[in-house]
N, C-alpha and C positions, 0 to 999 in steps of 0.2 A: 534590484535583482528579483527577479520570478521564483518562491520557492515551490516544490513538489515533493508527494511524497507517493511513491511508488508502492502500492500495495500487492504483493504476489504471493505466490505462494513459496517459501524457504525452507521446511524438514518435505525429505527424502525428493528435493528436488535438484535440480544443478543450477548453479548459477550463468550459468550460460542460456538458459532458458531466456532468461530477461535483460542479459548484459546490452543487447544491444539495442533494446526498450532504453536504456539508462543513455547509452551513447547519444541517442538521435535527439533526446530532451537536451542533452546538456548540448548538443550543438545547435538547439533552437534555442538558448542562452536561459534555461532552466537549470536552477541550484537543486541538485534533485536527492531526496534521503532515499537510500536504497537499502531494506533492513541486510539481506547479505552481507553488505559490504558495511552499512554502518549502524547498525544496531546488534548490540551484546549478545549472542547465537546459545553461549554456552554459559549461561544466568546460575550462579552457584546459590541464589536465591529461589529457584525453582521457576523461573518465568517473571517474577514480576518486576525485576528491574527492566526485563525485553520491553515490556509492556509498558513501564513508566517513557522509558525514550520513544518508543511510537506514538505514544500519546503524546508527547512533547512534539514530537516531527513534526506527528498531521496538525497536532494546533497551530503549528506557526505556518504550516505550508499555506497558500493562495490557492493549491488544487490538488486535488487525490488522482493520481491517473488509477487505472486499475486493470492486472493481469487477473482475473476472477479463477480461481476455482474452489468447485462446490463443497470441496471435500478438505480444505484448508480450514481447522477452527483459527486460525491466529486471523484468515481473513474476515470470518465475520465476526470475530472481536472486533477488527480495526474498520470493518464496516461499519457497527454501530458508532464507534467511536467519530467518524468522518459525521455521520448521521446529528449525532448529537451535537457537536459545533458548527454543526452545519456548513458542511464544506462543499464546493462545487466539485463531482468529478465528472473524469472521461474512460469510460469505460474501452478500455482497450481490447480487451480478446477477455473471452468466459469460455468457460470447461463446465456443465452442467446445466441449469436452469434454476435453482436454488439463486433466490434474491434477483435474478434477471432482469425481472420484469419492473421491479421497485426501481433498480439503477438507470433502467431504460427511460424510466419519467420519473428520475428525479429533478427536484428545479427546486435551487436556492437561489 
């Protein structure tokens, strides 16, 4: 099974923004982590348990897809994060130009 982990943006956004980003992978037979739906939102640790499970996500995922925007810090936490195990992504849709160009030629 194909894992993925879906990178978007989550505070002060709706989840319907990307819900059906989430549909169309898992009917192309991707097991996909969606932090919305399945990463801890409301961390009574301050954030870093959020952060331990997406750090778990994207390491076991096979591919980062990515809803980009510039103005997300949880994304370019989990951007480095992809960066550093070096994960192949696909850059789905961007909101900015912040990191664009890097994700455009990225190649693992």
């Amino acid at each position: 099974m194909k894992r993925a982990y879906l990178m978007c943006p989550v505070r002060g956004h709706d989840p319907e923004e990307t819900k059906g980003v989430v549909e169309q992978l898992e009917a192309d037979g991707w097991t996909v982590h969606w932090p919305p739906r399945d990463t801890l939102q409301n961390d009574p640790l301050g954030g870093i348990q959020t952060c331990k499970e997406n750090r778990a996500a994207i390491e076991n995922a096979d591919r980062v897809f990515i809803v980009w925007d510039e103005t997300s810090r949880g994304g370019h936490f989990d951007l480095g994060m992809a960066f550093a195990f070096e994960k192949p992504i696909t850059l789905l849709s961007y909101e900015g130009r912040s990191f664009v160009n890097v994700m455009e030629r990225w190649e693992i």
